[in-house]
N, C-alpha and C positions, 0 to 999 in steps of 0.2 A: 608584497602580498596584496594585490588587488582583488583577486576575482572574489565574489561572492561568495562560493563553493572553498577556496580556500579560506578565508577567514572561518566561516563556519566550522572548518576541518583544525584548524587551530586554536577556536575555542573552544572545541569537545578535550582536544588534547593538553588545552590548559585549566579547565579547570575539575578539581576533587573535591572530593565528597562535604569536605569542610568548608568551602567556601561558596556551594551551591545558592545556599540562602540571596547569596548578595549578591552573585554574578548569575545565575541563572536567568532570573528578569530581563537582565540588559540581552542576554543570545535570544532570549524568545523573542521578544522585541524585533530581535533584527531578521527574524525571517521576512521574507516578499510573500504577499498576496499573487492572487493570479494575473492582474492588474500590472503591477510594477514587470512581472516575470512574463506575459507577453510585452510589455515596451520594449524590454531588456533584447526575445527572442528577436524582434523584428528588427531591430540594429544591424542583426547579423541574417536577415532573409527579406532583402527587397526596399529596406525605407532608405530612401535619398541622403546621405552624408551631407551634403548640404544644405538641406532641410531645418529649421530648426526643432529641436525636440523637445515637442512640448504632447501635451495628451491629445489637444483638437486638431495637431496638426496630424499627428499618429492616425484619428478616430476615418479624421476625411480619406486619407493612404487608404487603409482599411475599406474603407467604402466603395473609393474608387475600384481597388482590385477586386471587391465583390460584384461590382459592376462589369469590371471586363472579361471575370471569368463564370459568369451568366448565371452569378444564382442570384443579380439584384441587390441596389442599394435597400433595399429597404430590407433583408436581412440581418443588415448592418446597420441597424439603425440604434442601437445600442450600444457601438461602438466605442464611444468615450465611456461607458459604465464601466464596459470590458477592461477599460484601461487606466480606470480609476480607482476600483475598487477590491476588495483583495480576494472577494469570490460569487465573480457574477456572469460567470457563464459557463454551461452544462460541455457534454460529451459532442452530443450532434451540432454544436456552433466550434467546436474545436474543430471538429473535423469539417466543416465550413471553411474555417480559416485555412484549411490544410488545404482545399482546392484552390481555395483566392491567390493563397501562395505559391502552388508551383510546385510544395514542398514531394519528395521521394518519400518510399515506405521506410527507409531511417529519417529522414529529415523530421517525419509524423512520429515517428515513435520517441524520437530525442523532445519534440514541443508536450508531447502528452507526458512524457516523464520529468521535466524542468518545467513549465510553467502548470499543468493540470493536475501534476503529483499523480496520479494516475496510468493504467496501461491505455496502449493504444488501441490498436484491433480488436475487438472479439470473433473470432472469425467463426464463432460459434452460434452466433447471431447474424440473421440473416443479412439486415442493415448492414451490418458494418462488414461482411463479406465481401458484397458488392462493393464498400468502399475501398476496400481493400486491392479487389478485381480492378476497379477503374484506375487506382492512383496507379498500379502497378505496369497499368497497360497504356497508360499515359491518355486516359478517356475523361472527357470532361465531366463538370457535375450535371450537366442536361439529361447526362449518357447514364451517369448513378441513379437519378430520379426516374429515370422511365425503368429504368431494369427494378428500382425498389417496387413500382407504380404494378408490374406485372408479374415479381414472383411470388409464390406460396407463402400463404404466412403459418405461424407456427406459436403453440403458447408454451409458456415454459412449465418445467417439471424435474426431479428430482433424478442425478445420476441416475440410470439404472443398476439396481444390484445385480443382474445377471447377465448374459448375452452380450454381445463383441457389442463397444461401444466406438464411434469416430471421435479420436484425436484431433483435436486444433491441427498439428501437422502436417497429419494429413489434408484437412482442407487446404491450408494453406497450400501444400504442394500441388494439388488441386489447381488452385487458382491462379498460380504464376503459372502452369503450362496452359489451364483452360482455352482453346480454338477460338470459342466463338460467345456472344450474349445466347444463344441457344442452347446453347452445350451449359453454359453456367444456371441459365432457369431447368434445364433440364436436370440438372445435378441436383439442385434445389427438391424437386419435387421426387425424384427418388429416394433424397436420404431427408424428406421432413422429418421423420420423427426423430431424427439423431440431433434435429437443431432445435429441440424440444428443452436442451439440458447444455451446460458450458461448464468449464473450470474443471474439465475432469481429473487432470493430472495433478490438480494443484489439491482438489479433495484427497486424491488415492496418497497424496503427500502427509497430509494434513490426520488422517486417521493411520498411516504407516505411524507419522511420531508420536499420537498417541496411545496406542498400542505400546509405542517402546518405554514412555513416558507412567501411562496412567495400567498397565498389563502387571499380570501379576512377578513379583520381582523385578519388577520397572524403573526404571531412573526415580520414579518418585520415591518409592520405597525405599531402594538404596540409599538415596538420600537420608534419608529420616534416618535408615540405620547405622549411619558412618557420620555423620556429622550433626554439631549438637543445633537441635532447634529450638526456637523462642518460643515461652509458655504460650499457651494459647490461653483465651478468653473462656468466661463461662458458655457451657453449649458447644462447644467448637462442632464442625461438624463432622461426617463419617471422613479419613484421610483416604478411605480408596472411591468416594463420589467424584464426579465431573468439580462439584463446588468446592471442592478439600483442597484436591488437587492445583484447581488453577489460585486459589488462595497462599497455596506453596508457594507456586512458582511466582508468585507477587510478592513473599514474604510479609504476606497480610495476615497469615491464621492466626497474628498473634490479638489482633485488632477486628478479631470477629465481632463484637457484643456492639461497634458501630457501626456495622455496613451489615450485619445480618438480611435484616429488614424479610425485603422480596428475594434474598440473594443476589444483589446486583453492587459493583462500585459503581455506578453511575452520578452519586453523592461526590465523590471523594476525583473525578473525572471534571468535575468541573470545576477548576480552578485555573482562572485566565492570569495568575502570578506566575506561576511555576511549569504550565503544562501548553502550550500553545490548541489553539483550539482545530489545524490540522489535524493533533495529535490524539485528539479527545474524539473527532470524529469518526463514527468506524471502528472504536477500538473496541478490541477482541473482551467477551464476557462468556461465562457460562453458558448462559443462553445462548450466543452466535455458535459457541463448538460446540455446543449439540447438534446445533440446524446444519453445522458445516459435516460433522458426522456421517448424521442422515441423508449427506449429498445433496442437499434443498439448496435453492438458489439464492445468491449472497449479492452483496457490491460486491466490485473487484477492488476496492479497497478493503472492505473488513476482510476478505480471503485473502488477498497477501497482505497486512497484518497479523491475521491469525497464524498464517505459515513463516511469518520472522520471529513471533514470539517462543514459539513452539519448537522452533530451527536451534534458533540462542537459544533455550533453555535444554535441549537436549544435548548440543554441543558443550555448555558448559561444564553439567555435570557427571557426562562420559569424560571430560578430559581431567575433572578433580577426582575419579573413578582409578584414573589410568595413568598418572604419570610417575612411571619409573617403580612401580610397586608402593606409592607412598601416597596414598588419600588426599589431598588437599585442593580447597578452592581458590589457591593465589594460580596465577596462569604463567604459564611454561613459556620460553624461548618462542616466536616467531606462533604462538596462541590466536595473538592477538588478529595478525592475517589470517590465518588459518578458517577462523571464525569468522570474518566476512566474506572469504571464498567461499565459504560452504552456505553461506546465507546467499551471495549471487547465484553460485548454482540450483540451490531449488527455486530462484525467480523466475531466473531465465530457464528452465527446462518448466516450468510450471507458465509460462506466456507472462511474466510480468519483470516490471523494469527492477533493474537492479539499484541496490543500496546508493541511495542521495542524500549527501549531508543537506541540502537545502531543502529536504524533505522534514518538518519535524517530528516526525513518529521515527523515523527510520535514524535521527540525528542522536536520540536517545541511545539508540543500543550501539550504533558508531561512539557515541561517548563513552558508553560502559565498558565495551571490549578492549577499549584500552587502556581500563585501569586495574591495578596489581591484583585484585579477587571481582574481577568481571562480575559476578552473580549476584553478591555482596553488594557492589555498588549499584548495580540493576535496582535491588530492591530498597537501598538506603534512600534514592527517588523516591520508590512507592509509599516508603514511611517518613520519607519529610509533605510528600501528598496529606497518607493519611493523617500527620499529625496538625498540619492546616485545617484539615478538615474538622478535628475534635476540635482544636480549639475555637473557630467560626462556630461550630454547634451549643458550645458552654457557653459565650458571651451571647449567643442568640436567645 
């Protein structure tokens, strides 16, 4: 058991609920920064085997190929931070790198999903269209800069609720056949307004589960009505509001009268013991599913966090709904798959990368799915969170 990815996959799978406390530390711990996870990437796209691997020798590699594939050392001139540090470089220096290397439109999407934790393309954004266009047609980054230099720009805005909207897909299909740089600014400037707004599939995903979830006679509800819940606190709040609801699905409503406040856990979120700070960033709140809702523009990180949280929690409780005529939240025969199939699939049909244990947000519910009451354990997390939290608050 060498690789990175399996160690992380066998210590979701070793350790429960009970012994969290004491091993959780050490798996967080062992995630890679972005830093370590491109060193790692470039072992296997381009750095010399007989080189020795060290960071400065990596930064100058690095430098060099940004030199010969003409977007300039001094791009790179940051280099060794990239490769030091565990989060110091954005979206448009990834895809930087993605020309210096050479790399295919899988090559780009495997580096954005293992070392940036993030999706690749937005092909919904004009930028990264083009970039899309150039790696695909094998055009340099000279060729991507003059095409960004010259087409339409566009600001962002809120899905449309009414009227045929363009699909990622579509562009994309768009752009692998596209002729010519003419034909693609031309594309550009007849469908501006459509590139006003992104993540459409992942929204229309995103308010499908809540509807099923938070709608009247909804997975929430049913819940509450089939299985017994934990007292809540003084005030609790309304169970059919956006706050009730995702306080359910946290197994927090019991631990309202601490995290009430503004209605946010953002308190109980920060805890660099137990919770990796990948995992904390981004993560889905009341607040981001309303604005995901209302189809307002997000990262593509909190929108696929929001759409795995929402995924697992509808999954779970349709399957303790339905198995064999008999209620229960212990999980069925081949569940456990079952549940991360269904989580890859709205990723990948929603433009985003699928379930990675070296991801820590996404290691969390690869942990839970596989243990005997999935939801249960989901939330027994949340309440060893929020019981750090109380206790940090009382000695403070």
């Amino acid at each position: 058991m060498d690789t990175y990815t399996e160690k992380l996959e066998a210590g979701a799978a070793e350790l429960y609920e009970y012994n969290a406390v004491t091993e959780l530390p050490r798996i967080i711990a062992s995630f890679r920064g972005h830093g370590a996870a491109l060193s790692e990437f470039l072992n296997s796209h381009g750095y010399p085997a007989g080189l020795e691997d060290t960071a400065e020798n990596k930064a100058a590699f690095l430098r060099e190929k940004f030199t010969e594939a003409g977007i300039g050392a001094a791009k790179a001139r940051n280099a060794l931070k990239w490769l030091t540090e565990p989060n110091a470089f954005e979206r448009e220096t990834g895809f930087r790198i993605a020309f210096a290397l050479g790399l295919s439109i899988e090559e780009t999407d495997e580096f954005f999903r293992t070392v940036l934790l993030d999706r690749s393309f937005d092909c919904h954004t004009i930028g990264e269209a083009i970039w899309y266009y150039c790696i695909f047609h094998h055009k340099d980054y000279a060729a991507a800069e003059k095409l960004a230099a010259e087409a339409p720009k566009s600001e962002r805005t809120a899905v449309p609720s009414e009227g045929e909207v363009l699909y990622t897909k579509n562009i994309i299909s768009f752009l692998r056949s596209c002729p010519s740089d003419e034909a693609l600014l031309e594309y550009f400037r007849e469908n501006l307004p459509q590139f006003a707004y992104n993540q459409v599939k992942a929204k229309e995903f995103i308010r499908q589960l809540w509807e099923q979830i938070a709608g009247p006679d909804g997975l929430a509800e049913q819940e509450r009505k089939y299985f017994l819940q934990q007292e809540k606190g003084e005030n609790p709040p309304a169970e059919d509001s956006t706050w009730g609801i995702y306080l359910q699905i946290l197994g927090l409503s019991f631990d309202v009268e601490h995290i009430e406040g503004d209605r946010t856990i953002r308190p109980i979120l920060e805890n660099r013991t137990f919770m990796h700070e990948f995992a904390m960033d981004n993560y889905p709140t009341r607040q981001s599913i309303e604005k995901l809702l209302r189809g307002e523009t997000a990262k593509h990180d909190l929108t696929r966090k929001t759409l795995i949280l929402l995924a697992f929690y509808q999954f779970w409780v349709n399957a303790a709904l339905s198995h064999g005529g008999m209620k229960t939240l212990m999980a069925g025969e081949n569940d456990r798959d079952r549940c991360l199939d269904g989580l890859d699939q709205y990723l990948l049909d929603a433009g985003f990368p699928e379930i990675y244990a070296g991801n820590p947000y996404d290691w969390i519910f690869l942990w839970a799915a596989g243990r005997e009451a999935p939801l249960l354990a989901f939330r027994s997390y949340w309440q060893l969170l929020s019981a750090e939290h109380s206790e940090l608050s009382s000695d403070s």
